[in-house]
Every structure is written in structure tokens, then in C-alpha cells.
N, CA, C and O atoms as a printed pandas DataFrame, in Angstrom:
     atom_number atom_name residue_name chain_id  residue_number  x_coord  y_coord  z_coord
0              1         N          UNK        A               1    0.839   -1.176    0.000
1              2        CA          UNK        A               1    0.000    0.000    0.000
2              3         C          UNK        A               1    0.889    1.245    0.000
3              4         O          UNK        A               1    2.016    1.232    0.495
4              5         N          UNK        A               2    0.288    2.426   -0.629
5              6        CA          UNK        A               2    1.232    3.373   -0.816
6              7         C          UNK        A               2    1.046    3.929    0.085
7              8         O          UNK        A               2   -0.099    3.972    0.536
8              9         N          UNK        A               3    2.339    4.730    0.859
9             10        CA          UNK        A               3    2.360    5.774    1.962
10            11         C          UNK        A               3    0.759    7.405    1.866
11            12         O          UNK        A               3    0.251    7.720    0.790
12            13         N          UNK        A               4    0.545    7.767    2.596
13            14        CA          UNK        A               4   -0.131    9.341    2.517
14            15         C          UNK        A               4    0.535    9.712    1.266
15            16         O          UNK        A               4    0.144    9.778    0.101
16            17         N          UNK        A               5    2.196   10.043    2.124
17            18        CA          UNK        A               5    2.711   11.108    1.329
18            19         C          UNK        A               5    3.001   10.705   -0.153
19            20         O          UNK        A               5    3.293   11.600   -0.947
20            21         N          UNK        A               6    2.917    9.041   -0.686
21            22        CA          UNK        A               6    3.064    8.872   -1.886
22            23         C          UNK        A               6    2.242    9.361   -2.726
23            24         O          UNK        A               6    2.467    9.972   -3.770
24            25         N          UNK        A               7    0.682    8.895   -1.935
25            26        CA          UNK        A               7   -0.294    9.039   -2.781
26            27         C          UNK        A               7   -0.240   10.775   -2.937
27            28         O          UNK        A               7   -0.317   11.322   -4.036
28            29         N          UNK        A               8   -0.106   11.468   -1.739
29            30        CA          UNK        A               8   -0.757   13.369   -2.341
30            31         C          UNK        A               8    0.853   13.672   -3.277
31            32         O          UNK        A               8    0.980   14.844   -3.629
32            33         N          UNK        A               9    1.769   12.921   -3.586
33            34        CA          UNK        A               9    2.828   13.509   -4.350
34            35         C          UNK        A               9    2.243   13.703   -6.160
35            36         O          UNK        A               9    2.856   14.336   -7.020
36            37         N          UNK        A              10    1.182   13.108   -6.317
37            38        CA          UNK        A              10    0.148   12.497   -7.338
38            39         C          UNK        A              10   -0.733   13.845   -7.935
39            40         O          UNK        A              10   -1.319   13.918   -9.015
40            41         N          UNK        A              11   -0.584   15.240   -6.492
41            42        CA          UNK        A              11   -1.644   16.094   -6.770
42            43         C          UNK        A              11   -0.509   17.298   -6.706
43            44         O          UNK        A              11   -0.913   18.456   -6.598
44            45         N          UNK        A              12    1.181   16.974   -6.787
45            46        CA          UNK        A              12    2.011   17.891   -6.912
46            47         C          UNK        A              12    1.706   18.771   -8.170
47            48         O          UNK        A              12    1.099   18.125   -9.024
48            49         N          UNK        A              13    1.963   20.078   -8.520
49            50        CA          UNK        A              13    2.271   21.058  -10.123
50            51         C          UNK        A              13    2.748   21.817   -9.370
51            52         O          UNK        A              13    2.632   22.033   -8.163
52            53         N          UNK        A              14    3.581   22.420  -10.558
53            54        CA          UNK        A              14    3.911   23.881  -10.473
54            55         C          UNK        A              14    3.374   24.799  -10.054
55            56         O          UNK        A              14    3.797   25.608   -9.229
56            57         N          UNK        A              15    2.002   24.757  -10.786
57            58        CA          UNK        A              15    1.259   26.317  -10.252
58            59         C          UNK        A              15   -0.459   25.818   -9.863
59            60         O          UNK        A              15   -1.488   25.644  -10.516
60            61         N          UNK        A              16   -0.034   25.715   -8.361
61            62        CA          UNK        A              16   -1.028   24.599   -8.028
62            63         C          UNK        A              16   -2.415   25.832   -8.150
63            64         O          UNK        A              16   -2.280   27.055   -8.168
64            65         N          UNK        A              17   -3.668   25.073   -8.219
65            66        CA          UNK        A              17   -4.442   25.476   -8.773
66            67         C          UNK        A              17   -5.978   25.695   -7.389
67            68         O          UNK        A              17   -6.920   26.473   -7.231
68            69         N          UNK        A              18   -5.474   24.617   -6.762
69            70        CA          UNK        A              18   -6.593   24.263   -5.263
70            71         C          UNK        A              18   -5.406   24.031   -4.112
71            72         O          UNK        A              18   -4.188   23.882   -4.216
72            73         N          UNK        A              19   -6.287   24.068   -2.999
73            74        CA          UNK        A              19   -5.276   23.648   -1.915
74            75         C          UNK        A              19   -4.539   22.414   -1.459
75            76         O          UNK        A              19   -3.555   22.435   -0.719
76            77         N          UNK        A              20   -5.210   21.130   -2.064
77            78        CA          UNK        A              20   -4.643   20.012   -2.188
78            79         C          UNK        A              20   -3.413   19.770   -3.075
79            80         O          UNK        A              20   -2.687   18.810   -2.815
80            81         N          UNK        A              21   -3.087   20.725   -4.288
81            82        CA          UNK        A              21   -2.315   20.740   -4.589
82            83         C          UNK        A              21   -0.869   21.585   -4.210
83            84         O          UNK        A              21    0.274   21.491   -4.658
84            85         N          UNK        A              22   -1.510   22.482   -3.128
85            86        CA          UNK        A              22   -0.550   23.752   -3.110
86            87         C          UNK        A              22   -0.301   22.762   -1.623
87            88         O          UNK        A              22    0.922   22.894   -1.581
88            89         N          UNK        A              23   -0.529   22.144   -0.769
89            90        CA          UNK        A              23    0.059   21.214    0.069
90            91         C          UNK        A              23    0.463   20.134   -0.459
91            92         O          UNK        A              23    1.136   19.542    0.385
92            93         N          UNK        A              24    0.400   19.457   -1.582
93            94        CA          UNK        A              24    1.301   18.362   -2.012
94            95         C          UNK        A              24    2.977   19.305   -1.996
95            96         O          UNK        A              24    4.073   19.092   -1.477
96            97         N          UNK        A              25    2.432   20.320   -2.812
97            98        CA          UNK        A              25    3.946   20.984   -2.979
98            99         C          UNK        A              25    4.944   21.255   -1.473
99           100         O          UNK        A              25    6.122   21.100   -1.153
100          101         N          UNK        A              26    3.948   21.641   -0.965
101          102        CA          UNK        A              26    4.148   21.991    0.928
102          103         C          UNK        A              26    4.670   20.932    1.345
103          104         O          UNK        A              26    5.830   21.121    1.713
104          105         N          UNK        A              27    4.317   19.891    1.450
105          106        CA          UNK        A              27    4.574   18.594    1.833
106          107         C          UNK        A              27    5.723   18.239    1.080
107          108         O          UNK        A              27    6.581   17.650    1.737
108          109         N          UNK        A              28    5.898   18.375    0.245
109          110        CA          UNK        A              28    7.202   17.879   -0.660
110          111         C          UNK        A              28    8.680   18.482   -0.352
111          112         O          UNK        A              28    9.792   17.954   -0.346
112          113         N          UNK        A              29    8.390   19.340   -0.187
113          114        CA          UNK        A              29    9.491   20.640    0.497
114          115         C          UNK        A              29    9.710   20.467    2.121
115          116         O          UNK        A              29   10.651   21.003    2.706
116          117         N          UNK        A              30    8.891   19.791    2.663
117          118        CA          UNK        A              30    9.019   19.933    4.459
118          119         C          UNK        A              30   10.060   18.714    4.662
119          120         O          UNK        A              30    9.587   17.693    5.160
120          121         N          UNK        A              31   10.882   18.718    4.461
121          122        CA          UNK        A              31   11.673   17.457    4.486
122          123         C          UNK        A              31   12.014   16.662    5.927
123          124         O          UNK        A              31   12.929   15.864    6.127
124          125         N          UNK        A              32   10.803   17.217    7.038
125          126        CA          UNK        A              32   10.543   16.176    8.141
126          127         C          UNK        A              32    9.045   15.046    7.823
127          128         O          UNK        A              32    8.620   13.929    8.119
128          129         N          UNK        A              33    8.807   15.861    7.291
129          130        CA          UNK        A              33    7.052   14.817    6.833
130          131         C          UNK        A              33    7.792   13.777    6.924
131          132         O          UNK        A              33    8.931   13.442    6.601
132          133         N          UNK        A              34    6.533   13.162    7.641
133          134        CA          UNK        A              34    6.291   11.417    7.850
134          135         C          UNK        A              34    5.848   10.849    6.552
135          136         O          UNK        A              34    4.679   10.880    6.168
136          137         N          UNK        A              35    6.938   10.275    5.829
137          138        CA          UNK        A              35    6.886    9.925    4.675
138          139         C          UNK        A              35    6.531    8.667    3.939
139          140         O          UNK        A              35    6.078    8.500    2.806
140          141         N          UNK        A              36    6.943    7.617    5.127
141          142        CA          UNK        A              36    6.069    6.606    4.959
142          143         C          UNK        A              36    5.101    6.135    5.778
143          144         O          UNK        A              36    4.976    4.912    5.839
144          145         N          UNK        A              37    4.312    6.896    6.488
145          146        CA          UNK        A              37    2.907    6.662    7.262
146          147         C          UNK        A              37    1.984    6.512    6.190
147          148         O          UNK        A              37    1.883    6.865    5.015
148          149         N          UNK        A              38    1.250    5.753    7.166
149          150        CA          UNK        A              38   -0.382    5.506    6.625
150          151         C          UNK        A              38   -0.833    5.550    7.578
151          152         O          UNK        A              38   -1.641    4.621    7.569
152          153         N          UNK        A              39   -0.889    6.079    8.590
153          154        CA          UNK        A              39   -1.433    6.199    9.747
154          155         C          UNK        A              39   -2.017    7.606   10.030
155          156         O          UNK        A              39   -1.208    8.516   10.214
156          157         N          UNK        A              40   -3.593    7.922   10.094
157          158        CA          UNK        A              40   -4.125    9.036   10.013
158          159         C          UNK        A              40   -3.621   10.243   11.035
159          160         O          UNK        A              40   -3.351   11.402   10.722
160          161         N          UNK        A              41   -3.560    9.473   12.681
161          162        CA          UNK        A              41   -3.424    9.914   13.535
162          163         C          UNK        A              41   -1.813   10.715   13.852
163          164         O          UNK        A              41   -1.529   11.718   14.506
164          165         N          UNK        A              42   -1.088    9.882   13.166
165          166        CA          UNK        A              42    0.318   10.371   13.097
166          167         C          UNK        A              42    0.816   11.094   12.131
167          168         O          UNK        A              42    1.992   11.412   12.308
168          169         N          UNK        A              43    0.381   11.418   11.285
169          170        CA          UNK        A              43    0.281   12.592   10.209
170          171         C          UNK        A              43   -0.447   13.825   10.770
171          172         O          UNK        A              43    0.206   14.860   10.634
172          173         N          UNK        A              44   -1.565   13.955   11.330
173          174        CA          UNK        A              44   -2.428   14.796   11.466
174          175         C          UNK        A              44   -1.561   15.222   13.252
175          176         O          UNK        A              44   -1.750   16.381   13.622
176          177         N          UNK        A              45   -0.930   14.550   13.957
177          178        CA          UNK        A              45   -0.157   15.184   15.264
178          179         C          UNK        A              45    1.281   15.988   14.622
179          180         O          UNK        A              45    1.898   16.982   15.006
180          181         N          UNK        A              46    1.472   15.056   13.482
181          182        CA          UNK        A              46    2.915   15.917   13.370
182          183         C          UNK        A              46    2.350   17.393   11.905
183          184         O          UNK        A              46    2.996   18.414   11.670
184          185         N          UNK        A              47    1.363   17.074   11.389
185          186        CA          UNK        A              47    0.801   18.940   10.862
186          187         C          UNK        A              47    0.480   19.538   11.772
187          188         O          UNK        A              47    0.893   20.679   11.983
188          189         N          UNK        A              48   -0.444   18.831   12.639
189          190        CA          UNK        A              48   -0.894   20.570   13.721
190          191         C          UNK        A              48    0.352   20.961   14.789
191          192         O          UNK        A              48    0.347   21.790   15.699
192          193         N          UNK        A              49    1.446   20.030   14.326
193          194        CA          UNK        A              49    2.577   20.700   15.520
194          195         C          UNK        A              49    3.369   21.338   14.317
195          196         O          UNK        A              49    3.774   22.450   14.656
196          197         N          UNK        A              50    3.789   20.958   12.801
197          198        CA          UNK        A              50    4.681   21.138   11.941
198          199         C          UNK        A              50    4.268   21.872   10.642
199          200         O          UNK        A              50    5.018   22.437    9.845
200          201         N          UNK        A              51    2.894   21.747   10.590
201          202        CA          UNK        A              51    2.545   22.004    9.198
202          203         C          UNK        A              51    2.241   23.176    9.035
203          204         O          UNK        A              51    1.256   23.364    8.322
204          205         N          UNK        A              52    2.859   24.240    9.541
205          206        CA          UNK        A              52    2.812   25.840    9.463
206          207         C          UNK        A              52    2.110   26.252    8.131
207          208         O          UNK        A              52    1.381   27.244    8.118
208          209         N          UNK        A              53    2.389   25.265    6.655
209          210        CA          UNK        A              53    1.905   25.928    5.344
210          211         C          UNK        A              53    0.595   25.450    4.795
211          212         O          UNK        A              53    0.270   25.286    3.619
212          213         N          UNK        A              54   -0.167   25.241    6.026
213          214        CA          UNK        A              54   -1.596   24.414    5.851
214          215         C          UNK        A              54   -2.779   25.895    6.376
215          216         O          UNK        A              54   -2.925   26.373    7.501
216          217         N          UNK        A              55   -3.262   26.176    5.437
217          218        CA          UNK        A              55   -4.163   27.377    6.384
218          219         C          UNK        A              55   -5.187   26.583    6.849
219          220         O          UNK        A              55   -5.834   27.331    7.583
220          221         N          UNK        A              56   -5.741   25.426    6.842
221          222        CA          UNK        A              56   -6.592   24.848    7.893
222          223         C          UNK        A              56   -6.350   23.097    7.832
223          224         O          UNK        A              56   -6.082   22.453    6.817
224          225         N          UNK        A              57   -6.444   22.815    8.565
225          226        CA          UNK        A              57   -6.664   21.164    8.781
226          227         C          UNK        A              57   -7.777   20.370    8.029
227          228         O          UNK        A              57   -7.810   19.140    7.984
228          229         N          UNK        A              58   -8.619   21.141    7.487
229          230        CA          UNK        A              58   -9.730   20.906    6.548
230          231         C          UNK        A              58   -8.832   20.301    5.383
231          232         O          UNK        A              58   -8.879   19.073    5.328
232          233         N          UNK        A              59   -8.034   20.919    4.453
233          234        CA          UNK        A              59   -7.230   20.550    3.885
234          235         C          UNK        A              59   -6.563   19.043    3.647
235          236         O          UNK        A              59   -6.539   18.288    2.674
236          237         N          UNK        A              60   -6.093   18.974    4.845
237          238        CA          UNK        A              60   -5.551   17.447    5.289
238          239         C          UNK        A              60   -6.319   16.390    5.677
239          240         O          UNK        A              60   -5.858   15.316    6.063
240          241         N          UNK        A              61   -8.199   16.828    5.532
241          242        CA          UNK        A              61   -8.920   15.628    6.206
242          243         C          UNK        A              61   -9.562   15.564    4.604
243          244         O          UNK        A              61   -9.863   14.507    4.049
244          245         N          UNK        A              62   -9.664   16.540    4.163
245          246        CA          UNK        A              62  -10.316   16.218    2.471
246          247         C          UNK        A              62   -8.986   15.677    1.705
247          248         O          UNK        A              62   -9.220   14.996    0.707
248          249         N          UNK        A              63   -7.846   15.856    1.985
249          250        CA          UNK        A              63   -6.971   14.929    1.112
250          251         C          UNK        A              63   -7.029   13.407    0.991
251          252         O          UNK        A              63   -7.093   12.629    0.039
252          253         N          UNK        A              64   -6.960   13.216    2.997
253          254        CA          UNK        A              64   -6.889   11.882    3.417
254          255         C          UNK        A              64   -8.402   10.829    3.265
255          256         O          UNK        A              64   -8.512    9.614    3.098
256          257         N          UNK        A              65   -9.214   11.694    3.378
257          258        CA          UNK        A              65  -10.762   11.219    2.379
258          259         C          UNK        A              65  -10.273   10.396    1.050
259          260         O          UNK        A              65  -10.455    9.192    0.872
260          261         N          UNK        A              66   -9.650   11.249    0.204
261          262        CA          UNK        A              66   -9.567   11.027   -1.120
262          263         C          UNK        A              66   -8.265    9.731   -1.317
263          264         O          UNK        A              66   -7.901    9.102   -2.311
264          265         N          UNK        A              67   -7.847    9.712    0.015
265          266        CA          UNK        A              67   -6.309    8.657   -0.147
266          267         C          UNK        A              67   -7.094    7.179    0.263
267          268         O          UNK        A              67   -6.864    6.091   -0.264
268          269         N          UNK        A              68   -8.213    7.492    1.495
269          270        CA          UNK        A              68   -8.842    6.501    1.825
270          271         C          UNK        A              68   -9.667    5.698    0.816
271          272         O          UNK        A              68   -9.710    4.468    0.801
272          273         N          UNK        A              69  -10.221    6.386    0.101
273          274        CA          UNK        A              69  -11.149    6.194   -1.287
274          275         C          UNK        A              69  -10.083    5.249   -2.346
275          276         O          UNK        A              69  -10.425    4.199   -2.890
276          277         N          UNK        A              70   -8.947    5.798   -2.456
277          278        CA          UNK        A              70   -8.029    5.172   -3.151
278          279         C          UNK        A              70   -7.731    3.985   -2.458
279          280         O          UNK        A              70   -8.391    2.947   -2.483
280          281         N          UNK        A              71   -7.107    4.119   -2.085
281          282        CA          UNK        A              71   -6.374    3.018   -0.997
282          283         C          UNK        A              71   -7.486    1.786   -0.402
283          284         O          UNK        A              71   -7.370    0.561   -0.450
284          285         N          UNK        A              72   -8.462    2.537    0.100
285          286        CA          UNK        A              72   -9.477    0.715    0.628
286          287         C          UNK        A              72  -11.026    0.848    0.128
287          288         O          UNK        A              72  -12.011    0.345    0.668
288          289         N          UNK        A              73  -10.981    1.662   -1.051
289          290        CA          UNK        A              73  -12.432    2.154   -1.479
290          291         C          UNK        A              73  -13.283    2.231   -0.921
291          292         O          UNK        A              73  -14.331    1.771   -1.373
292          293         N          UNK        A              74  -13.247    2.802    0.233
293          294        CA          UNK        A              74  -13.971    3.386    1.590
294          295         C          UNK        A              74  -13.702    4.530    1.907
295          296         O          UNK        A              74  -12.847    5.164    1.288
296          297         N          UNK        A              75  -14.431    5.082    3.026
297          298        CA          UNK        A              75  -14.199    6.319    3.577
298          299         C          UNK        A              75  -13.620    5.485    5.107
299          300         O          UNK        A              75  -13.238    6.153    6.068
């Protein structure tokens, strides 16, 4: 199974267009991200202590929606 951070590397561009993409880029650049988690809870403790380039946590629960959907075709 692919990591979080594999799957949102998927919604990386240049000139990101929504916020899921403008945090793939965020995420790509933070070179402490938990990189191979799949673990909701441990991603979401180390953004609200690390993820300074997130203007809300909304962000990171509609990504991880969309990773869950992928990943076990569930919510």
C-alpha cells in the first residue's frame, strides 16, 4: 500500500491550482514529513505541531478522504 505522502505527491504542479495541490507541494518541500505513514493519527499530530503551510486542517482531512477512497475504497 502506498504511503499518505506517496499518494498526495500524485496532486504535486507547479502552479497549483486548489489547496490540495498547493500542500502536495508543501509537503514535498518539508523534508521532516512522515513519509512513509499511513497512519491518520500520526500525520495529522505531526501537521498541527509542523505544518505551518496548511491554512486549515480541513485541507488534510479532504486529502486523506480522497487517499482513503483510493487506498481501501472506503471512507
Amino acid at each position: 500500500m502506498k504511503s499518505f505522502y506517496q499518494f498526495l505527491l500524485k496532486f504535486r504542479h507547479p502552479k497549483p491550482s486548489d489547496a490540495i495541490s498547493q500542500f502536495a507541494n508543501d509537503a514535498y518541500n518539508d523534508h521532516s514529513f512522515p513519509k512513509s505513514s499511513t497512519n491518520y493519527h500520526e500525520i495529522s499530530s505531526y501537521l498541527e505541531l509542523n505544518g505551518h503551510y496548511l491554512d486549515s486542517m480541513s485541507i488534510f482531512d479532504e486529502a486523506w478522504e480522497k487517499y482513503e477512497l483510493e487506498s481501501f475504497g472506503q471512507k
